[in-house]
C-alpha positions, 0 to 999 in steps of 0.5 A: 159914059155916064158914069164917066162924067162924074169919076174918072174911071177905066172899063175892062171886059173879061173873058164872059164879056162882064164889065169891070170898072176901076177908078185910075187907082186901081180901085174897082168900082164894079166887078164879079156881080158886085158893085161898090157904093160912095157915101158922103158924110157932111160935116154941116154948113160949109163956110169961107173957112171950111178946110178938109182934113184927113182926120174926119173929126177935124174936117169942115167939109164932110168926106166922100168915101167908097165902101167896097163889096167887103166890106172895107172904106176908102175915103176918096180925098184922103187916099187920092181916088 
């Protein structure tokens, strides 16, 4: 539930009564023991101005990304997680 708040996801439970957590994407936040970890990276002071693009070297407002138990990111914003 409190999760919930933050990020629209979706809770399944398996067949060991273990949790399993996905974003409605389909990405699986936490899952099998393991859990995925979010991270924003600023892109400094925000203005009137500041656009976000996907192109991390020419957006003015940061990016938030998720860095799944493999190793992999994902940028949210850019992949509409």
């Amino acid at each position: 539930n409190s999760l919930s708040k933050y990020v629209d996801v979706r809770v399944t439970t398996d067949g060991s009564n273990q949790s399993n957590i996905y974003t409605t994407t389909g990405i699986q936040l936490v899952g099998a023991g393991l859990a995925s970890q979010f991270s924003f990276t600023s892109a400094g002071a925000l203005g009137a101005t500041s656009l976000y693009n996907i192109d991390p070297t020419k957006s003015g407002v940061g990016a938030l990304a998720i860095k799944l138990p493999n190793g992999s990111s994902i940028d949210v914003a850019g992949n509409n997680v």
